[in-house]
C-alpha positions in Angstrom: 19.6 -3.7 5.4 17.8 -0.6 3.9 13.8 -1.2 4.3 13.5 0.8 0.4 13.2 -2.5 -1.6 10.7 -4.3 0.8 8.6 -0.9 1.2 8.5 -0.3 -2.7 7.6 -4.1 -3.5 4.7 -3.5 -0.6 3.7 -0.2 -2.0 3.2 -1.8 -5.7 1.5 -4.7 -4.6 -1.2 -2.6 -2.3 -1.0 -1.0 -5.5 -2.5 -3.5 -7.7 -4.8 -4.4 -5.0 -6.1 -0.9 -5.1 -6.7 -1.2 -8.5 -8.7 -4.2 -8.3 -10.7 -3.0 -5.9 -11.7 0.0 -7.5 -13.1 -2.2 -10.5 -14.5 -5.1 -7.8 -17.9 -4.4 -8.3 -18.7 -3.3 -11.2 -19.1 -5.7 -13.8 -21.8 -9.0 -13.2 -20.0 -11.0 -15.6 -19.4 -14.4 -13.8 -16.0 -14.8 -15.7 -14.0 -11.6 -15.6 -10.5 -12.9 -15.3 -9.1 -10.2 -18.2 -11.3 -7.2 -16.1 -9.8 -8.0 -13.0 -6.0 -8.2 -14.1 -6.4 -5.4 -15.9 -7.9 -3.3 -13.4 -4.7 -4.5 -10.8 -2.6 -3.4 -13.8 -4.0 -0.3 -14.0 -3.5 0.4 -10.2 0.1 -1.0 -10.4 0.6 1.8 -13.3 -1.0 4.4 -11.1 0.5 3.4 -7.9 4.5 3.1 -9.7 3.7 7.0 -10.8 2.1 8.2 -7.3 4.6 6.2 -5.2 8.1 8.2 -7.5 6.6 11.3 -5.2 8.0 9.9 -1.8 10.5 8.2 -3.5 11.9 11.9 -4.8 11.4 13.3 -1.5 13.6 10.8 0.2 16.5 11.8 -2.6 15.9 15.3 -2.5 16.8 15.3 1.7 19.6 13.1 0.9 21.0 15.4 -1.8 20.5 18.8 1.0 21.8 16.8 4.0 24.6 18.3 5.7 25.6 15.0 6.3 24.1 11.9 3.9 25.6 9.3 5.5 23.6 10.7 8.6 20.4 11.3 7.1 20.6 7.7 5.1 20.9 6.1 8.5 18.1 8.0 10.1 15.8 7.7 6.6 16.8 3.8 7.1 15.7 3.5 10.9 12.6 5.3 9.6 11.8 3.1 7.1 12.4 0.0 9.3 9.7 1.6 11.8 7.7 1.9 8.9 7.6 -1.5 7.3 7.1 -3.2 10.9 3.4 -2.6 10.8 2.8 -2.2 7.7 4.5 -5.8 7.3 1.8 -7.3 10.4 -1.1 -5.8 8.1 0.3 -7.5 5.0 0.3 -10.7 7.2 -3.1 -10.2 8.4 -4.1 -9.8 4.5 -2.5 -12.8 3.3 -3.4 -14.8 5.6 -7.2 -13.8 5.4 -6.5 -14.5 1.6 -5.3 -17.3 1.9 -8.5 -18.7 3.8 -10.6 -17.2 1.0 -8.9 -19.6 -1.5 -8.2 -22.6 0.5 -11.7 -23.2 2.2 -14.8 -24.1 1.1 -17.2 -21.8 -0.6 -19.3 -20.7 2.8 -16.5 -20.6 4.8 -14.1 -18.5 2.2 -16.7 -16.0 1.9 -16.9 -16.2 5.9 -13.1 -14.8 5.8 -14.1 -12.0 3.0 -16.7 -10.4 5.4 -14.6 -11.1 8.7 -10.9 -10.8 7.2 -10.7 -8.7 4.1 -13.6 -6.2 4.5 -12.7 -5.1 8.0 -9.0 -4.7 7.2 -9.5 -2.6 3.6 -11.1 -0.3 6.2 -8.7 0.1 8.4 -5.9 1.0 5.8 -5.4 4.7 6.7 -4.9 3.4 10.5 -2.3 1.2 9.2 -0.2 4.1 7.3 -1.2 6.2 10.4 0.6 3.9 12.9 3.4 2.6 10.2 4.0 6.7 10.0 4.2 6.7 13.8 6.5 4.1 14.0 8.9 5.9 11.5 9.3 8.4 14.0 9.5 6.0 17.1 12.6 4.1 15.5 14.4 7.1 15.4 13.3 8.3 11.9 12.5 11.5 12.5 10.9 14.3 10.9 12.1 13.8 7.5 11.2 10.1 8.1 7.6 11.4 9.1 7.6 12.9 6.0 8.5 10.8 3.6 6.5 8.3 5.0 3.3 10.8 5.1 3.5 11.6 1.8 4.2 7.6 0.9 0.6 7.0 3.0 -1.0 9.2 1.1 0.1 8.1 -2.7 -0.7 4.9 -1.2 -4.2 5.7 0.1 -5.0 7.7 -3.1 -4.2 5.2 -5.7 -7.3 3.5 -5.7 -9.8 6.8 -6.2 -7.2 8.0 -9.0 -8.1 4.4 -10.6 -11.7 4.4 -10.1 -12.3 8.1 -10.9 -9.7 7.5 -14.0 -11.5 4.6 -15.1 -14.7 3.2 -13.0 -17.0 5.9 -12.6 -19.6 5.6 -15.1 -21.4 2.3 -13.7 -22.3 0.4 -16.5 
């Protein structure tokens, strides 16, 4: 199975995410259902331009390989080392998510400051050890870069959204 579909459907949906949080915040509108979709839509936008960088990188070493089928199968063991722990953080998210919905109001807001707060802060050492498990599978350098430079479009789509569009507090 090549990890490339799982990884971009991640990357687009931290994506959106960035983009929300980038507007969270920022407006003390009680009802700001449109704001908030729109703000995720906007990251989504930013993030499917930013993440076509790592995306072209990973085509460009295919197209100079001596031998593609090689560097497909080593790109493809790096990805795999990649999406494992990026795949426990997503679980870790949802999961804390999922508690802010389903419980009660004190106890929802309990998993925001316990769940969601502490793990938004620990998304570069989640790229840093999904980037370090690319080259642990077997992924090598050209895994190690790819999935840098996929970390960093990542990392860098939500200050592109808030300095694009969130700057000026109103």
């Amino acid at each position: 199975m090549t990890p490339a579909l799982p990884l971009v459907a991640l990357g687009l949906v931290d994506a959106a995410f960035s983009g929300f949080r980038a507007y969270a915040g920022r407006d003390a509108r009680i009802r700001k259902h449109r704001a908030n979709l729109r703000a995720a839509l906007r990251g989504l936008g930013v993030g499917a331009v930013l993440l076509l960088a790592p995306a072209l990188t990973a085509v460009l070493l295919l197209l100079t390989a001596a031998d593609p089928a090689r560097a497909y199968a080593t790109l493809a063991a790096g990805g795999l080392g990649y999406l494992l722990p990026l795949t426990v953080y997503a679980t870790a998210v949802l999961l804390s998510l999922a508690a802010y919905f389903v419980l009660p109001f004190r106890a929802s807001t309990l998993a925001m400051v316990i769940g969601l707060g502490p793990l938004t802060l620990i998304r570069p050492l989640a790229v840093a050890t999904a980037c370090l498990g690319a080259l642990l599978n077997g992924g090598g350098p050209a895994s190690l870069v790819v999935g840098a430079m996929a970390g960093a479009t990542a990392l860098s789509v939500e200050p592109a959204v808030h300095r694009r569009w969130y700057r000026h507090v109103r």
